[in-house]
mmCIF file of the N, C-alpha and C atoms, coordinates in Angstrom:
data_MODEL
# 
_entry.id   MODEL 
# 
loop_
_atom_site.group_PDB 
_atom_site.id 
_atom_site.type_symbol 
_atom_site.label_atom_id 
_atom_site.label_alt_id 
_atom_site.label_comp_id 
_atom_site.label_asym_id 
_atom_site.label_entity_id 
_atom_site.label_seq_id 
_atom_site.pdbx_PDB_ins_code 
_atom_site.Cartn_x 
_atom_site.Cartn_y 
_atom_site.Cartn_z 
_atom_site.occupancy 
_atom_site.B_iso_or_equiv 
_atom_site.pdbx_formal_charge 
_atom_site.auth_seq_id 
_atom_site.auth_comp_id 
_atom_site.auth_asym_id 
_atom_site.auth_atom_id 
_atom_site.pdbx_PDB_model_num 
ATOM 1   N N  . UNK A 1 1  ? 20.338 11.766 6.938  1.00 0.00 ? 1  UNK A N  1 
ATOM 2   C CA . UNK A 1 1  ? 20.382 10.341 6.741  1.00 0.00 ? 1  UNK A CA 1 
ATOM 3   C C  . UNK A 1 1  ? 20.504 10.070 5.238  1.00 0.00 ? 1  UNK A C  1 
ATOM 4   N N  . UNK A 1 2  ? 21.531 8.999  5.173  1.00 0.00 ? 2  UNK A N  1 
ATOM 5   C CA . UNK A 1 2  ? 21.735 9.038  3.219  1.00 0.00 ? 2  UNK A CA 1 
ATOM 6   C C  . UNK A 1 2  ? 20.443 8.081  3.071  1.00 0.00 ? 2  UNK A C  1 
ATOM 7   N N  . UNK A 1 3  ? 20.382 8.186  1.535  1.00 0.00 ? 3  UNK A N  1 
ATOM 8   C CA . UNK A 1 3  ? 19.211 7.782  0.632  1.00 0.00 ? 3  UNK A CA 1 
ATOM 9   C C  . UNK A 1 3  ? 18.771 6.333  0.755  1.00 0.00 ? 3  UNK A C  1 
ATOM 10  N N  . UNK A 1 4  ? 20.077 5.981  0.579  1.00 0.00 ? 4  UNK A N  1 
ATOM 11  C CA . UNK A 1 4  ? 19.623 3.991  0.967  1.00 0.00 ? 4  UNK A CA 1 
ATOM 12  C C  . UNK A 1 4  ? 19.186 3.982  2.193  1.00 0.00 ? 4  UNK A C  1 
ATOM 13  N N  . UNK A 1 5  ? 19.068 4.316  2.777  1.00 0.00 ? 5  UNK A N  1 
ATOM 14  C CA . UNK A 1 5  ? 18.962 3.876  4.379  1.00 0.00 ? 5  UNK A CA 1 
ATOM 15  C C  . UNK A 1 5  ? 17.654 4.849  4.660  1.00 0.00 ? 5  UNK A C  1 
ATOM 16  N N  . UNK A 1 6  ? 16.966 5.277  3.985  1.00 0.00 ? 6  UNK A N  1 
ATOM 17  C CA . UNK A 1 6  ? 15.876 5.921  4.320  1.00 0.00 ? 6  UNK A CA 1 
ATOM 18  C C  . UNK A 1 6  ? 14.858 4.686  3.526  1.00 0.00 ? 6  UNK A C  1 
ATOM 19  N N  . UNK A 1 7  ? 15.454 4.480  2.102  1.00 0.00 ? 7  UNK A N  1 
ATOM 20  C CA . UNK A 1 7  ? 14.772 3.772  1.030  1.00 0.00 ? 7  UNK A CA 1 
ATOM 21  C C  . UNK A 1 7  ? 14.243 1.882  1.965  1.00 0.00 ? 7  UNK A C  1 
ATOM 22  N N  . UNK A 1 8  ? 15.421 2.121  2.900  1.00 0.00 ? 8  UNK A N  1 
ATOM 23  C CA . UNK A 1 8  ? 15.777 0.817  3.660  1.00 0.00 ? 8  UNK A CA 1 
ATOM 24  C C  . UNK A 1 8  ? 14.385 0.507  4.951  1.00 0.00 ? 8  UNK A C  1 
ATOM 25  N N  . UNK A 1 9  ? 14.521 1.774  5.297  1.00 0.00 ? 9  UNK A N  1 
ATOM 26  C CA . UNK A 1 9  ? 13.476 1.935  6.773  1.00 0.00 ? 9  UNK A CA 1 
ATOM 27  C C  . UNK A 1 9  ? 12.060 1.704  6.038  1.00 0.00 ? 9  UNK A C  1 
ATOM 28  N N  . UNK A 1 10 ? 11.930 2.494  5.130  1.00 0.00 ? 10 UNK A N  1 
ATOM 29  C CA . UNK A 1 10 ? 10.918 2.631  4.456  1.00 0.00 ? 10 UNK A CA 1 
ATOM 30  C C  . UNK A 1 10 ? 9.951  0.924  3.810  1.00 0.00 ? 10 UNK A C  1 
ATOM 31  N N  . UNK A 1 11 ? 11.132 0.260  3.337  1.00 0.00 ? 11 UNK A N  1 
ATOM 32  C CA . UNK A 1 11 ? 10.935 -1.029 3.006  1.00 0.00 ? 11 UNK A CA 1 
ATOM 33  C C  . UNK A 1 11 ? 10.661 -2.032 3.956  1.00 0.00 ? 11 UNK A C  1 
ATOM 34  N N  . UNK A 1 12 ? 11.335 -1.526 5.264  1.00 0.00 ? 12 UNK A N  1 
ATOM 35  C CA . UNK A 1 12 ? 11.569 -2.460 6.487  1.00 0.00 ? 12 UNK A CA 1 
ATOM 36  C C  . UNK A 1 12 ? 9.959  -2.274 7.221  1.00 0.00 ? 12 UNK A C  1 
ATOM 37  N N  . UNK A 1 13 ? 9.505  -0.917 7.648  1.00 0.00 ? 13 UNK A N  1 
ATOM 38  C CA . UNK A 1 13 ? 8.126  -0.454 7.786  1.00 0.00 ? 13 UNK A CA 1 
ATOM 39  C C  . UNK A 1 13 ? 7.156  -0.887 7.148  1.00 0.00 ? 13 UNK A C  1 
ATOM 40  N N  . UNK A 1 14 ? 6.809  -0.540 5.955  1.00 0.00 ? 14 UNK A N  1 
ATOM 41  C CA . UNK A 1 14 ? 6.281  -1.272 4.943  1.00 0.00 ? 14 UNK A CA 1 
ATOM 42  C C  . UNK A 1 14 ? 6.127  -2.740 4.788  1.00 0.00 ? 14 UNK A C  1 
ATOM 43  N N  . UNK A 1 15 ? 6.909  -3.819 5.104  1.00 0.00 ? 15 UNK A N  1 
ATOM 44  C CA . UNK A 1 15 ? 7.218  -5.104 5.115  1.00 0.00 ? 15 UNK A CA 1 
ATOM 45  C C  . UNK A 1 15 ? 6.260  -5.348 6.968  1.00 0.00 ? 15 UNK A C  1 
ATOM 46  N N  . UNK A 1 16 ? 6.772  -4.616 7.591  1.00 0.00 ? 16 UNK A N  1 
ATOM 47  C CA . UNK A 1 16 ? 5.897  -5.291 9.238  1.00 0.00 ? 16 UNK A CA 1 
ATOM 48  C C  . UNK A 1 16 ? 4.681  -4.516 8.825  1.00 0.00 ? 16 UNK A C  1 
ATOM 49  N N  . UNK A 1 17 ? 4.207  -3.402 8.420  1.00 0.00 ? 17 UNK A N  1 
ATOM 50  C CA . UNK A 1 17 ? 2.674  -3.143 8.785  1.00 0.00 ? 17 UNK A CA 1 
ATOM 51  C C  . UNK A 1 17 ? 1.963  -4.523 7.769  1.00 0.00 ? 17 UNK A C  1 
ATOM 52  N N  . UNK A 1 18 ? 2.802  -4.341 6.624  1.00 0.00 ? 18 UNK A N  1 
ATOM 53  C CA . UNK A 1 18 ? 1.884  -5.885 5.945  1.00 0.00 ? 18 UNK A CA 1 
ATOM 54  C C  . UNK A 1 18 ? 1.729  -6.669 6.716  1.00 0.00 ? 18 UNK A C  1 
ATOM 55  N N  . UNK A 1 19 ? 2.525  -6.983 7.474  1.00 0.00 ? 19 UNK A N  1 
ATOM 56  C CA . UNK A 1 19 ? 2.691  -8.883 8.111  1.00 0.00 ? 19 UNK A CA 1 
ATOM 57  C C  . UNK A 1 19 ? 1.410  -8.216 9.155  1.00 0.00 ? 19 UNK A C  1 
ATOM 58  N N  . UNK A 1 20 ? 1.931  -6.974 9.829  1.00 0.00 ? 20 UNK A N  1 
ATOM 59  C CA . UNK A 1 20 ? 1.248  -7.511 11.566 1.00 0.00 ? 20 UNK A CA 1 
ATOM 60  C C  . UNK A 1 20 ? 0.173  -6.521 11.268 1.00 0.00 ? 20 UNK A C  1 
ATOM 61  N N  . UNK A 1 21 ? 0.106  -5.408 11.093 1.00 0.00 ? 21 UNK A N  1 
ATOM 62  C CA . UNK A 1 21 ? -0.820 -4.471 11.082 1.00 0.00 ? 21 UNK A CA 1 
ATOM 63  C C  . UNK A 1 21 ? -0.451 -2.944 10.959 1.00 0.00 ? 21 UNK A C  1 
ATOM 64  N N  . UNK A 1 22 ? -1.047 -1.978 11.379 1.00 0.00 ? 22 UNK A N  1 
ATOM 65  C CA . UNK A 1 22 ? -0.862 -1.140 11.203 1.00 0.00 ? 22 UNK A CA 1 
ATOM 66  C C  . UNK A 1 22 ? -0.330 -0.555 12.746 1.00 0.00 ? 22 UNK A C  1 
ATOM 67  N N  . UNK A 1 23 ? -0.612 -1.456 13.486 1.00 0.00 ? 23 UNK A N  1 
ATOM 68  C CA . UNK A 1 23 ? 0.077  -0.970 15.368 1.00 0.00 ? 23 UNK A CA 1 
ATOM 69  C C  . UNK A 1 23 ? 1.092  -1.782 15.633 1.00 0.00 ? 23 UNK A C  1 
ATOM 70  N N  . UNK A 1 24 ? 1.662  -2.429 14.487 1.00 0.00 ? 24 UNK A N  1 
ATOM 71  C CA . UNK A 1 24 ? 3.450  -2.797 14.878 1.00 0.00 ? 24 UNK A CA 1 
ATOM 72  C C  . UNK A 1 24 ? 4.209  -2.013 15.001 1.00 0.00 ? 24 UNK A C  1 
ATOM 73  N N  . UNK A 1 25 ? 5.335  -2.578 16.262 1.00 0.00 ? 25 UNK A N  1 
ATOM 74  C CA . UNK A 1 25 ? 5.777  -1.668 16.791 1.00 0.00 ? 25 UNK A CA 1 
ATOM 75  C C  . UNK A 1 25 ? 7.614  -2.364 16.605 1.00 0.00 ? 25 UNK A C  1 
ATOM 76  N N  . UNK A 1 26 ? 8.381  -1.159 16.375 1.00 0.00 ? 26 UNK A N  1 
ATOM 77  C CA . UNK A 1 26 ? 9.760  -1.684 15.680 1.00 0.00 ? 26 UNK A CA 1 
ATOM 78  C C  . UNK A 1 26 ? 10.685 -0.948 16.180 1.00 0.00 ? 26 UNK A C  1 
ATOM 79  N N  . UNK A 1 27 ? 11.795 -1.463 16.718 1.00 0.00 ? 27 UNK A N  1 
ATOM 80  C CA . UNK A 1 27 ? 13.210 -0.946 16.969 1.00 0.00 ? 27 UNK A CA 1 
ATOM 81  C C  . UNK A 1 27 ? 14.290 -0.495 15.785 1.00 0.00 ? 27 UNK A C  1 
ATOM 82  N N  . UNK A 1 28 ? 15.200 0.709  16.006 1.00 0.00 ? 28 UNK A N  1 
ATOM 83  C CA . UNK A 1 28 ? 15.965 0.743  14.806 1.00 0.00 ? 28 UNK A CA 1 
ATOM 84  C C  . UNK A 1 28 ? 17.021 -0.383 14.827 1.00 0.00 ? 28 UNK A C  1 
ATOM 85  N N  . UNK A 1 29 ? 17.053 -1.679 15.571 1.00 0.00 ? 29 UNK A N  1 
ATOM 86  C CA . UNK A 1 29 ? 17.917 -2.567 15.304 1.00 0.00 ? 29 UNK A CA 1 
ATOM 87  C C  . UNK A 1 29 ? 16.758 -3.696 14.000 1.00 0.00 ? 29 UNK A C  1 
ATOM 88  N N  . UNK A 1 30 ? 15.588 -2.940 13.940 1.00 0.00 ? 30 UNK A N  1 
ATOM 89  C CA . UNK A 1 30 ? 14.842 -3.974 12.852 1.00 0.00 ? 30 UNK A CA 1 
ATOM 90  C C  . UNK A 1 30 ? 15.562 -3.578 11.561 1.00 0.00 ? 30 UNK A C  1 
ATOM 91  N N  . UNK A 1 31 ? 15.932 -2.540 11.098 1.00 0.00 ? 31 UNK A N  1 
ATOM 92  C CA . UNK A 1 31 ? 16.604 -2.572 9.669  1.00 0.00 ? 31 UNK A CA 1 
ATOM 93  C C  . UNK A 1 31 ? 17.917 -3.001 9.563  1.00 0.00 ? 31 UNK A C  1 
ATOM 94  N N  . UNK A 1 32 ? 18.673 -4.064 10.539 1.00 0.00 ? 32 UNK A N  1 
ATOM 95  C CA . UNK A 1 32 ? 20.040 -4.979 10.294 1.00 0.00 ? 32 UNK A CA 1 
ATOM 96  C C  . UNK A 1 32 ? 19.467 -6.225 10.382 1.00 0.00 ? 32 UNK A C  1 
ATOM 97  N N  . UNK A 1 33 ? 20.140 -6.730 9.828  1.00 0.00 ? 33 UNK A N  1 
ATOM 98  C CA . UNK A 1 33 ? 20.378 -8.582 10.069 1.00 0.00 ? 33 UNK A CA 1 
ATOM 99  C C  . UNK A 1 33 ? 20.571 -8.786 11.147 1.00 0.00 ? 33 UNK A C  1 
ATOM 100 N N  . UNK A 1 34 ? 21.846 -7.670 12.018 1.00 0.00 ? 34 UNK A N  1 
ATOM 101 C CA . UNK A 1 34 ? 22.279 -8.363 13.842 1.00 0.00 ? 34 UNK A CA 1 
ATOM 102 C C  . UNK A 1 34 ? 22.842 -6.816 13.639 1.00 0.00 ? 34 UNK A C  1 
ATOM 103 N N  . UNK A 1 35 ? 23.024 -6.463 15.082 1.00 0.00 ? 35 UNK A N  1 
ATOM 104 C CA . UNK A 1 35 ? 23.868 -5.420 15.194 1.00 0.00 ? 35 UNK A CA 1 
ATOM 105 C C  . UNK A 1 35 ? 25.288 -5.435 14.953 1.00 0.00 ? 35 UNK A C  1 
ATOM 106 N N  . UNK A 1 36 ? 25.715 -6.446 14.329 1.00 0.00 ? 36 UNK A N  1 
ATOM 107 C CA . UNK A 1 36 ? 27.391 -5.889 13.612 1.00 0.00 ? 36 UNK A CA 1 
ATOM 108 C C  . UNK A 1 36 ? 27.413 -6.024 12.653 1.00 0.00 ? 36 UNK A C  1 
ATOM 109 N N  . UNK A 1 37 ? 26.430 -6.234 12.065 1.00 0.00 ? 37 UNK A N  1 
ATOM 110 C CA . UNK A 1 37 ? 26.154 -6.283 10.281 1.00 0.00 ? 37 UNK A CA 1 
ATOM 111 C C  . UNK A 1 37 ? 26.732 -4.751 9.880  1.00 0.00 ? 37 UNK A C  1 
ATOM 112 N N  . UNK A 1 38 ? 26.503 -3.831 10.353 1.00 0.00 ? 38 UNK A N  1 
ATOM 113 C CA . UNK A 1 38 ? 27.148 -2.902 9.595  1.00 0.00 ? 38 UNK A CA 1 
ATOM 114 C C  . UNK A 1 38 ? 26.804 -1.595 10.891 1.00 0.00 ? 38 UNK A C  1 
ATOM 115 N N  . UNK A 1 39 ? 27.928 -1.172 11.518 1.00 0.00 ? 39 UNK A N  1 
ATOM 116 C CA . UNK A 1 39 ? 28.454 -0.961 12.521 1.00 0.00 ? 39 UNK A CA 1 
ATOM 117 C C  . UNK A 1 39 ? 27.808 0.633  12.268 1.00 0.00 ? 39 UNK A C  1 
ATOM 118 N N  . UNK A 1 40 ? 28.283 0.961  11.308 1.00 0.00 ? 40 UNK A N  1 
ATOM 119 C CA . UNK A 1 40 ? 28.331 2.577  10.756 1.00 0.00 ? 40 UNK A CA 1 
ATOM 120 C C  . UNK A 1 40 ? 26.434 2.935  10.819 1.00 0.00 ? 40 UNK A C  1 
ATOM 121 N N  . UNK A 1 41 ? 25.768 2.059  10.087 1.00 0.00 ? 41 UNK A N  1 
ATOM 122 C CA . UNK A 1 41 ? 25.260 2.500  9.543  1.00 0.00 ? 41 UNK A CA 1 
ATOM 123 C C  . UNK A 1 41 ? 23.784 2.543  11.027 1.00 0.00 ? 41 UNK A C  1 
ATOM 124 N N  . UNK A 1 42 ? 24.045 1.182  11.279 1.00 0.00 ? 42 UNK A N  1 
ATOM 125 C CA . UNK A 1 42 ? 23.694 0.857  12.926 1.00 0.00 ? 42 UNK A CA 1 
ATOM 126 C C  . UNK A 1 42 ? 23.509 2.227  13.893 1.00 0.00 ? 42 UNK A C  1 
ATOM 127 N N  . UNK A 1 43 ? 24.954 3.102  13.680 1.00 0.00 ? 43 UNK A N  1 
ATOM 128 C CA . UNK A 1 43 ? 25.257 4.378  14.315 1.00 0.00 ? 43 UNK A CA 1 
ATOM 129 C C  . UNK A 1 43 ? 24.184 5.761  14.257 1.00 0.00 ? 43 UNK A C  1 
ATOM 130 N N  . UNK A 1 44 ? 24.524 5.704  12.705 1.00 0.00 ? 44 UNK A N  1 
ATOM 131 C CA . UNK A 1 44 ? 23.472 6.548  12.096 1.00 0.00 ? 44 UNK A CA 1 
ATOM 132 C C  . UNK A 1 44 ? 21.695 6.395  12.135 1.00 0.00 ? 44 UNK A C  1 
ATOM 133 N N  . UNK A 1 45 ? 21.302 5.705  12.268 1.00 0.00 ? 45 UNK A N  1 
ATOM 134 C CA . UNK A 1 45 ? 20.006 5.120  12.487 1.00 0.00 ? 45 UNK A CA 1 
ATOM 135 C C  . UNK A 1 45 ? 19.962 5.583  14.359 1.00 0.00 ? 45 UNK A C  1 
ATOM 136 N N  . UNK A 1 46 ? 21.033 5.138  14.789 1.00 0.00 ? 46 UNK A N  1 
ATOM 137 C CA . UNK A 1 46 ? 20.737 5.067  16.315 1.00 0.00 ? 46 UNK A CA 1 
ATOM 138 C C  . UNK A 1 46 ? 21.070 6.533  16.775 1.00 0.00 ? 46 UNK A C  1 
ATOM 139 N N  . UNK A 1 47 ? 21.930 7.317  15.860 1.00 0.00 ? 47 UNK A N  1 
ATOM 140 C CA . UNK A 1 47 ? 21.879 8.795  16.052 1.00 0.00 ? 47 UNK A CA 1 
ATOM 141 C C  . UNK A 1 47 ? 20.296 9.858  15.604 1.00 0.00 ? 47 UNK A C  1 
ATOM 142 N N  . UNK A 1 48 ? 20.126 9.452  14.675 1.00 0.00 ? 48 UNK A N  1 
ATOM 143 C CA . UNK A 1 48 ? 18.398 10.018 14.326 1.00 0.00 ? 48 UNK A CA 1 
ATOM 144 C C  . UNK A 1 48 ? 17.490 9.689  15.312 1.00 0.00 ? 48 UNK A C  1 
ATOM 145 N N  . UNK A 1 49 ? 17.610 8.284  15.249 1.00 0.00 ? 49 UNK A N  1 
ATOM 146 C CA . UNK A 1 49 ? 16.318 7.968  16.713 1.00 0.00 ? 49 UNK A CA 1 
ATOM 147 C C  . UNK A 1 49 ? 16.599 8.253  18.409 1.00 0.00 ? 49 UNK A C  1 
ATOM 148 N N  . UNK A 1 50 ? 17.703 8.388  18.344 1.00 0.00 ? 50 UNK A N  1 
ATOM 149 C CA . UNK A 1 50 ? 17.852 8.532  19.973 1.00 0.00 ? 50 UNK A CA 1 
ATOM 150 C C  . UNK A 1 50 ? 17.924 10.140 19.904 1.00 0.00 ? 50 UNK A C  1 
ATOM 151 N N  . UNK A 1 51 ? 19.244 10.723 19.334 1.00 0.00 ? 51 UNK A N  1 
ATOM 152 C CA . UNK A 1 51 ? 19.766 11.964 19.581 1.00 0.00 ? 51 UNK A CA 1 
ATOM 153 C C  . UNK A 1 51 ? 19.046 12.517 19.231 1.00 0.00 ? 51 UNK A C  1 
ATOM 154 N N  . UNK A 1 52 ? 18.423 12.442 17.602 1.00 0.00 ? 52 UNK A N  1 
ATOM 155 C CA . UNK A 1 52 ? 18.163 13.876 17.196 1.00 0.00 ? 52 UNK A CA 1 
ATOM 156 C C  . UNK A 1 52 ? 16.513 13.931 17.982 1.00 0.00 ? 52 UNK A C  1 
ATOM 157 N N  . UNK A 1 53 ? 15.528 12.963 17.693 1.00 0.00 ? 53 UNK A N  1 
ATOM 158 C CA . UNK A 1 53 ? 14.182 12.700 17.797 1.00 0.00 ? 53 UNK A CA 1 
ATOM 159 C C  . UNK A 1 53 ? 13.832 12.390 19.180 1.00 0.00 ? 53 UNK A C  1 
ATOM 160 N N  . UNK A 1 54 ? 14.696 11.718 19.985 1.00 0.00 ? 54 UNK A N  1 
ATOM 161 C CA . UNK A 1 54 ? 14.128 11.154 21.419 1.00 0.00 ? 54 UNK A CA 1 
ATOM 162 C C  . UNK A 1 54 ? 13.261 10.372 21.224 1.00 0.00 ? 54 UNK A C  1 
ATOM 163 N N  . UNK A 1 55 ? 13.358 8.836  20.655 1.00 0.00 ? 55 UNK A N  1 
ATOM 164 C CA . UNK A 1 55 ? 12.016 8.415  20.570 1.00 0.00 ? 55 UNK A CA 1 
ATOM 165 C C  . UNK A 1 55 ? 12.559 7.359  21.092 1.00 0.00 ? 55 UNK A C  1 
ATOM 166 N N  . UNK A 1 56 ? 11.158 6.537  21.670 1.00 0.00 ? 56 UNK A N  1 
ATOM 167 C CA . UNK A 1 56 ? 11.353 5.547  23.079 1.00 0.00 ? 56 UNK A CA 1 
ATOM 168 C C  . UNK A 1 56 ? 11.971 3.921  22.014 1.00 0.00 ? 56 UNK A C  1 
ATOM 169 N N  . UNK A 1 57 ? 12.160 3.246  22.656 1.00 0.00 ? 57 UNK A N  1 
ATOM 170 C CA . UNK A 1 57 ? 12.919 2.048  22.107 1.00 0.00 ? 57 UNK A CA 1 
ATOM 171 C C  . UNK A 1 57 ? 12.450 1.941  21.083 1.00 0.00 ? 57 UNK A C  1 
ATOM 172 N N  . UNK A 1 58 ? 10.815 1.343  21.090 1.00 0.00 ? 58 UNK A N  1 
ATOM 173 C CA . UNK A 1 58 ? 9.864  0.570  20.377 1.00 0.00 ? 58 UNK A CA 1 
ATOM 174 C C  . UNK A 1 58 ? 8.832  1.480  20.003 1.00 0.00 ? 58 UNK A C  1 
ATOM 175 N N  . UNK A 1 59 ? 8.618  1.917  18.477 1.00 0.00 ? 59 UNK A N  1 
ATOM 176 C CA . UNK A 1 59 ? 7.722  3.145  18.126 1.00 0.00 ? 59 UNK A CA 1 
ATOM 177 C C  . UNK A 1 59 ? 7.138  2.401  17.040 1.00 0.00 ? 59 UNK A C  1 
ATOM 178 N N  . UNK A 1 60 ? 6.158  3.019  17.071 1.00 0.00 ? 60 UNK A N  1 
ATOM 179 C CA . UNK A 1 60 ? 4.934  2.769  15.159 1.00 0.00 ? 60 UNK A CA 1 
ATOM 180 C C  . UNK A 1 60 ? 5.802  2.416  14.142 1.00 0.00 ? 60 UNK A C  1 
ATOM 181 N N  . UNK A 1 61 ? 6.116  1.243  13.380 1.00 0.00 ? 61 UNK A N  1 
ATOM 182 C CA . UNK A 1 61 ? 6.392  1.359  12.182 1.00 0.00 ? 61 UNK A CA 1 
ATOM 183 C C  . UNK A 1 61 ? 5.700  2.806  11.459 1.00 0.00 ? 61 UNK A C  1 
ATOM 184 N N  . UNK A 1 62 ? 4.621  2.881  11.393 1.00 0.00 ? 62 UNK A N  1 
ATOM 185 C CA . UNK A 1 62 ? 3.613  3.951  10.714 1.00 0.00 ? 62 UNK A CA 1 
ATOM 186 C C  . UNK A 1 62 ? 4.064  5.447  11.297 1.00 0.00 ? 62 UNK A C  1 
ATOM 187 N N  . UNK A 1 63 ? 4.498  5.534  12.353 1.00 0.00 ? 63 UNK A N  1 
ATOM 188 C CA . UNK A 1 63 ? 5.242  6.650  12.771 1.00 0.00 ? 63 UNK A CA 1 
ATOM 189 C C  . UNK A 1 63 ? 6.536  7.031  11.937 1.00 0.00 ? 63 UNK A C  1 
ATOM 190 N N  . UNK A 1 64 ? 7.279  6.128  12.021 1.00 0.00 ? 64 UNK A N  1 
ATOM 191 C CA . UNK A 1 64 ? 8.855  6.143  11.646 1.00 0.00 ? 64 UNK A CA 1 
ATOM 192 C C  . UNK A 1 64 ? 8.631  6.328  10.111 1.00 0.00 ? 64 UNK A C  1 
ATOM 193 N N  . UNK A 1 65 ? 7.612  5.401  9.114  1.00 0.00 ? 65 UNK A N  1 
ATOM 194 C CA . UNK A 1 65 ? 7.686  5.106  7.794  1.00 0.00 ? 65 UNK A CA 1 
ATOM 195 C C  . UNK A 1 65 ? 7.438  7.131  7.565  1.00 0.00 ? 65 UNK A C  1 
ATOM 196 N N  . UNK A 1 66 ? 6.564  7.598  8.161  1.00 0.00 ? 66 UNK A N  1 
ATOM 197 C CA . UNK A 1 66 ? 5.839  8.570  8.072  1.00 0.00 ? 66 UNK A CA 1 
ATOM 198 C C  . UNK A 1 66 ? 7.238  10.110 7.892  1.00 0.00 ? 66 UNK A C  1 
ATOM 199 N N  . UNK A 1 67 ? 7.592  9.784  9.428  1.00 0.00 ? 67 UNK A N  1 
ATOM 200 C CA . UNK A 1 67 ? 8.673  10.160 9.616  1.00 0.00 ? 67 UNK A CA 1 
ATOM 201 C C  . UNK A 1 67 ? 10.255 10.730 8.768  1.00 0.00 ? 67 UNK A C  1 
ATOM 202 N N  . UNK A 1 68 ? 10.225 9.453  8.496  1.00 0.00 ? 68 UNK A N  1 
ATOM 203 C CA . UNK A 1 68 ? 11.439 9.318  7.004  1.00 0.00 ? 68 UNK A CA 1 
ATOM 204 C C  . UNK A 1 68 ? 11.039 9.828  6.082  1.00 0.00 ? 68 UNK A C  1 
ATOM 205 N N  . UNK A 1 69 ? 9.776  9.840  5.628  1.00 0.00 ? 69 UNK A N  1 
ATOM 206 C CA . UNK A 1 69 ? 8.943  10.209 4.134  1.00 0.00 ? 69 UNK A CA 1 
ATOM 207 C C  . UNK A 1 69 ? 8.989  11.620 3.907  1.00 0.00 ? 69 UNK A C  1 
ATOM 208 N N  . UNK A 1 70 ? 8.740  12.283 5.218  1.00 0.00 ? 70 UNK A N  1 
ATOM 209 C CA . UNK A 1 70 ? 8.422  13.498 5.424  1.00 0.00 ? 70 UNK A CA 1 
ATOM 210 C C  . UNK A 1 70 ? 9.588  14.136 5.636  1.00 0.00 ? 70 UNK A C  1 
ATOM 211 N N  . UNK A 1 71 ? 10.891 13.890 6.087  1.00 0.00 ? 71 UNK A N  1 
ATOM 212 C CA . UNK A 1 71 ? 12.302 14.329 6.204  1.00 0.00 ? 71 UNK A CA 1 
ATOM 213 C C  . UNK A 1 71 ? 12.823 14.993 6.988  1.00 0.00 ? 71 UNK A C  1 
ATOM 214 N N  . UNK A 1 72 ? 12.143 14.354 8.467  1.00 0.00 ? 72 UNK A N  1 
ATOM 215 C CA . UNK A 1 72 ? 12.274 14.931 9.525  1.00 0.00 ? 72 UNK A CA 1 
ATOM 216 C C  . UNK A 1 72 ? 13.420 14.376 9.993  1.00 0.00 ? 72 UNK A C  1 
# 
């Protein structure tokens, strides 16, 4: 996964555990504006979380932030 888009999740995670808590729970369509905002990148996000990881729709911000950090 390139650098912005880790830097991106990371910010996006970070931004909901502030608001809601630490058991918000987030889709990889939370780091777009809408899903055709950027088609590619939409792809890539939805290739890490589905293909590579298997993870269910709606997971831990605190999982995912964790996740990315660590460079899995």
């Amino acid at each position: 996964m390139r650098d912005s888009l880790k830097t991106k999740i990371i910010e996006v995670c970070n931004k909901k555990i502030e608001a809601k808590g630490s058991k918000v729970g987030l889709s990889f369509y939370a780091f777009f504006a809408n899903k055709k905002d950027n088609p590619e990148l939409l792809m890539e996000v939805a290739q890490w979380w589905i293909m590579r990881h298997k993870l269910d729709h709606f997971e831990k911000a605190v999982k995912i932030k964790s996740m990315v950090e660590e460079g899995r």
